[in-house]
MARFIVEX-554817 format. One line per field, with one value per residue (C-alpha): x, y, z. Coordinates in Angstrom, 2 decimals, m for minus. Example, Ala and Ser with C-alpha at 12.3 -4.5 7.8 and 13.67 -1.06 7.14 Angstrom:
2
x	c(12.30/13.67)
y	c(m4.50/m1.06)
z	c(7.80/7.14)
% end
This chain:
272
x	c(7.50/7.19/9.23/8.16/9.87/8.09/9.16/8.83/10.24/14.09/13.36/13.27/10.94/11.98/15.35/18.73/17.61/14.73/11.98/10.64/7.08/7.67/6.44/3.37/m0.63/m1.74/m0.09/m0.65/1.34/4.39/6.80/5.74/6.67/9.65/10.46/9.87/11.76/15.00/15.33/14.27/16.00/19.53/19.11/17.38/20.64/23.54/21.33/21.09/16.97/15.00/12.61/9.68/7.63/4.31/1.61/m1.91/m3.84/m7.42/m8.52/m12.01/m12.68/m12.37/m13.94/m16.46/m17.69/m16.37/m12.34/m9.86/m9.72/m6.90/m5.20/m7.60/m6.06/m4.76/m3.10/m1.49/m0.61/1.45/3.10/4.11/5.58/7.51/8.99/10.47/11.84/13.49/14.85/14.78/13.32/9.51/6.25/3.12/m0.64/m4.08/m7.00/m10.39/m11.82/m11.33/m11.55/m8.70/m6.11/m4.88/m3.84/m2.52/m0.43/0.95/2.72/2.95/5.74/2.84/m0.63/m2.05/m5.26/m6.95/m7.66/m11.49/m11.59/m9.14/m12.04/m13.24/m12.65/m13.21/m10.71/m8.21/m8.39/m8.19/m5.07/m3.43/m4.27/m1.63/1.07/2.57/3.30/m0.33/0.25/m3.27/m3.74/m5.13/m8.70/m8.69/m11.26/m9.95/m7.89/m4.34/m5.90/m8.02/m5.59/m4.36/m7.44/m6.56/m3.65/m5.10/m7.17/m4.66/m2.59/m5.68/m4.65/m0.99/0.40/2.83/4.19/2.08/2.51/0.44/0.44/m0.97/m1.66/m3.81/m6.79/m9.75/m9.55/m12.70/m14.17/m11.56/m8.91/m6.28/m4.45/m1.20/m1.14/2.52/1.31/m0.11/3.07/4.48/1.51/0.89/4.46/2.56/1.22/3.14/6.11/4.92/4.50/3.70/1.87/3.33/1.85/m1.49/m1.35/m1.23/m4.41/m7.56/m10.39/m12.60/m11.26/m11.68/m15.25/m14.60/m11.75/m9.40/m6.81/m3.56/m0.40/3.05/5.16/4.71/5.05/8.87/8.32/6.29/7.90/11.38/9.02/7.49/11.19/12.25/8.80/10.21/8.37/9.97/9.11/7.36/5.00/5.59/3.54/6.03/5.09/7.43/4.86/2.31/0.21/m0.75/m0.62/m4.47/m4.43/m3.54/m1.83/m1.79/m0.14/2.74/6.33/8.13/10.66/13.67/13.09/13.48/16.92/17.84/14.97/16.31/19.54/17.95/15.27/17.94/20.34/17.55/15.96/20.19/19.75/16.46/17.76/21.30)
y	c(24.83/21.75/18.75/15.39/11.64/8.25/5.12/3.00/m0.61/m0.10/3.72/6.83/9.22/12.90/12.12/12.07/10.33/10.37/8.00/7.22/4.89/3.83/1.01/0.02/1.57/m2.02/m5.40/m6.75/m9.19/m10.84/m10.68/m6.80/m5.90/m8.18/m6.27/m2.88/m4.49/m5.15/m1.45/0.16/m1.34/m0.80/2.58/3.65/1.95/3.87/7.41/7.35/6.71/4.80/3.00/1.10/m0.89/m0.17/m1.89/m2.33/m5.76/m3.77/m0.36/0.24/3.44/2.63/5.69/2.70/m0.31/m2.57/m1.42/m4.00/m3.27/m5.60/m9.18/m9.28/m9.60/m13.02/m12.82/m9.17/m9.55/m12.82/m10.53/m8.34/m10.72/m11.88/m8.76/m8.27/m11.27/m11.59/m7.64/m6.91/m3.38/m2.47/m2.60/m0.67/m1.09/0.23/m0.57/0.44/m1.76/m2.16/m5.84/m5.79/m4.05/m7.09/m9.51/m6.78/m5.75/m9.92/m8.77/m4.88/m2.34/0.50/0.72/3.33/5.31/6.25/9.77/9.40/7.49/9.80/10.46/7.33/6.49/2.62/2.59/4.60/3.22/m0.04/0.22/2.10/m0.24/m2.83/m1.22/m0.65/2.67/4.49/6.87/8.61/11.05/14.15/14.06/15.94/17.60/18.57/21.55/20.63/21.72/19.16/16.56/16.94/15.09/12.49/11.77/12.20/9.39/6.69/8.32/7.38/3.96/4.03/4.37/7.72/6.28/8.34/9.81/12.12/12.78/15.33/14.30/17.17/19.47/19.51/22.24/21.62/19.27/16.42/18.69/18.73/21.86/21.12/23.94/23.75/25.54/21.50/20.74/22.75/23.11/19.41/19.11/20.79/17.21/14.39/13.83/14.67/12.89/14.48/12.25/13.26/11.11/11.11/15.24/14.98/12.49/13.86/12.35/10.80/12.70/9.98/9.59/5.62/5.99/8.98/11.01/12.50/14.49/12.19/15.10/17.26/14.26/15.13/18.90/18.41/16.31/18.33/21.37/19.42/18.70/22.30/23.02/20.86/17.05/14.02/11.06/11.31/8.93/7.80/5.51/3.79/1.30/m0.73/0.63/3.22/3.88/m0.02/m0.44/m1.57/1.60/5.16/4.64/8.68/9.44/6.70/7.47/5.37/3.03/3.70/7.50/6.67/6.16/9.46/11.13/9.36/10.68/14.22/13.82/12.59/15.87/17.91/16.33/16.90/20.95/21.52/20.50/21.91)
z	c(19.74/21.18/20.22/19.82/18.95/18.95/18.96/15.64/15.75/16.20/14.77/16.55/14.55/14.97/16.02/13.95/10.80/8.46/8.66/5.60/4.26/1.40/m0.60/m3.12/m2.50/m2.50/m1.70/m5.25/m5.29/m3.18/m5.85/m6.73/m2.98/m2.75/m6.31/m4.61/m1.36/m3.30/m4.92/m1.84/1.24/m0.04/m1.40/1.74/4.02/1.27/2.03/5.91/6.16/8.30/5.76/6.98/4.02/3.75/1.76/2.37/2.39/1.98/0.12/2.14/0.17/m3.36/m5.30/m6.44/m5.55/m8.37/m8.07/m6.78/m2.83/m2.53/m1.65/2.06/5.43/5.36/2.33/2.90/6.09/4.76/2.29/4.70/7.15/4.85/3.58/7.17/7.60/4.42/4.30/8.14/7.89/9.87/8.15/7.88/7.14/7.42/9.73/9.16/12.08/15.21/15.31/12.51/15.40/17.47/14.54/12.43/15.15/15.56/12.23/11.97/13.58/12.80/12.43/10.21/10.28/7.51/7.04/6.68/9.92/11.76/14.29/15.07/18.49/18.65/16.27/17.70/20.74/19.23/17.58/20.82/22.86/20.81/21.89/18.68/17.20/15.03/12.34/11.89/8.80/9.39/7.51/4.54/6.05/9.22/11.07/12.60/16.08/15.74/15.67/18.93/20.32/17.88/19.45/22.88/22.01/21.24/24.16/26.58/26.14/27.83/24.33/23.77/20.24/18.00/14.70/12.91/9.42/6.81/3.06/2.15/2.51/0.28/m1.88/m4.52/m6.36/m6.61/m5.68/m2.52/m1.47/1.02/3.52/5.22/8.28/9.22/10.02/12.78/14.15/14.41/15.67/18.99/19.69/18.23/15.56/11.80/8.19/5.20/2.67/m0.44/m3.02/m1.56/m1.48/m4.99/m5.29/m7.40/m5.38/m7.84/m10.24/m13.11/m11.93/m10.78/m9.84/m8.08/m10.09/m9.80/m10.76/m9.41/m11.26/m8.40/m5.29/m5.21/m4.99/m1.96/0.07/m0.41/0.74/3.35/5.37/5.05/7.03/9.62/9.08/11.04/8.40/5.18/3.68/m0.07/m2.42/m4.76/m7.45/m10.50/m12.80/m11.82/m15.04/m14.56/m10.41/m9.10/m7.20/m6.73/m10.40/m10.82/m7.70/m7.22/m7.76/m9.96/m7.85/m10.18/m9.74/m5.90/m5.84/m6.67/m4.81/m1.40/m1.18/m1.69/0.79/3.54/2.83/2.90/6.58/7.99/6.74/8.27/11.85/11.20)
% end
């Protein structure tokens, strides 16, 4: 099997430590992610992982029209900059447009792309083309095979530091299966993420709004470094039964600081 690192700030993904993205669905607030920020950056450091915060400034597929999408670019992207210059550690966000690549970038270590939008090759290129390091989701609708001309895509642009990262398959109506086989297979064509908190969404499963079962987020993304994944993706929140977003999914932030420790014994014993 092939083996694959990127490049992610001062990171190397796939490499002797475990990269972890971790931090709220939304960027509700400055003093929620500087709340988030304080529990997670020193439990992270104690437990050996390479954290990079992640909040997003803009939730372009809201299960419905009238749900809070978020604080806008301007505002979250000021968030965000602030949160890694006051705790020193990377930071993540989404894209859904092109035009949105070059000034997240001024502020962002990593550019993510949305699962839904994995294929869209403006956008792809777009973000590759800012140098910085993409993490695109594998659609919930796609193969792994596929993915590899994902990556191809953002590689057309000069740019090797790609990540790609699975967060479920649909299964039925409003349901996601996680099919471990993703991950070593990916692993063919760039470093791997599992999604664990969005594997466990219910897509519109509330009718307005999207569902989900957190109980089993911990579960999965133990399971997901014994199948071999580089970095995992977690959405963590103060409060999730009252966050603007994912609320079903989110882990708890207090539960995180004995969940990190865990997760960085269990990334050591599945490249022992």
């Amino acid at each position: 099997m092939a083996t694959h690192t990127c490049q992610l700030g001062p990171y190397t993904v796939g490499a002797d430590k475990l990269t972890l993205l971790a931090g709220p669905c939304m960027a509700e607030s400055l003093d929620l992610c500087r709340t988030i920020a304080e529990t997670l950056v020193p439990a992270a450091e104690a437990a050996g992982v390479q954290l990079v915060f992640k909040a997003s400034f803009d939730k372009a597929n809201r299960s419905s029209a009238t749900s809070y999408r978020g604080p806008g670019i301007e505002e979250g992207l000021t968030i965000l900059e602030v949160i890694k210059s006051e705790f020193g550690v990377p930071v993540v966000t989404d894209i859904h447009l092109p035009e949105q690549a070059a000034p997240v970038a001024e502020v962002c270590d990593v550019l993510q792309i949305p699962a839904f939008l994995c294929r869209q090759t403006d956008l792809l290129v777009a973000a590759g083309e800012t140098g910085k390091t993409i993490n695109v989701k594998k659609g919930q609708f796609m193969s792994p095979a596929e993915m590899q001309n994902v990556a191809e895509k953002v590689r057309s642009t000069g740019n090797q530091n790609v990540m790609l990262t699975d967060r479920g398959t649909f299964f039925g109506y409003n349901r996601l299966v996680t099919d471990f086989r993703c991950l070593p297979q990916m692993k063919q064509f760039a470093p791997v993420c599992y999604d664990a908190t969005h594997s466990v969404q219910e897509p519109g499963g509330l009718g307005a709004a999207s569902g989900g079962e957190r109980q089993y987020a911990p579960m999965l993304a133990k399971s997901a470094l014994v199948c071999g994944a580089d970095a995992l993706f977690i959405e963590t929140h103060t409060d999730p039964d009252n966050a603007l977003s994912d609320a079903g999914c989110q882990i708890a932030t207090a539960d995180m600081l004995t969940l990190l420790p865990q997760l960085a014994e269990l990334y050591q014993l599945s490249r022992a």
